[in-house]
Structure formats: structure tokens, C-alpha cells
C-alpha positions, 0 to 999 in steps of 0.5 A: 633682570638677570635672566633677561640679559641672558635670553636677549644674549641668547638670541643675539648669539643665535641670530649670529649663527643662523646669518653665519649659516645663511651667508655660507650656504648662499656662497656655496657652488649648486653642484655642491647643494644638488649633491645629498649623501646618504649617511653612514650611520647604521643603527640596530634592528629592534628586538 
């Protein structure tokens, strides 16, 4: 019983940062979703 308040209590939460996440990139401007930056991070040749 318990473990099944907690999954429900997951999901709701999950639920609320995917329309969060959904609403902020809806109200972003297109020049702002066009623009893709390459990223920073180098990581160390294998050997």
C-alpha cells in the first residue's frame, strides 16, 4: 500500500515537470529553439 502511494506520488510529480517543461518551450521565441550550441564538454581520447 505504501509503495503504491509512492509510485502514484511519483507520477504526479513527473506529470507536473513534463507540462512545466512542455509550457516553457511552447512560450519560447523560434529564433531561440532554431539556435542548437554545440557543447563545451571535451572528454579524453581513449588510450
Amino acid at each position: 500500500m505504501k509503495t503504491k502511494k509512492y509510485l502514484i506520488a511519483i507520477a504526479i510529480f513527473g506529470g507536473v515537470l513534463f507540462m512545466a517543461q512542455a509550457a516553457n518551450t511552447y512560450n519560447v521565441d523560434a529564433q531561440d529553439t532554431a539556435k542548437i550550441e554545440r557543447s563545451k564538454i571535451r572528454l579524453a581520447p581513449r588510450g
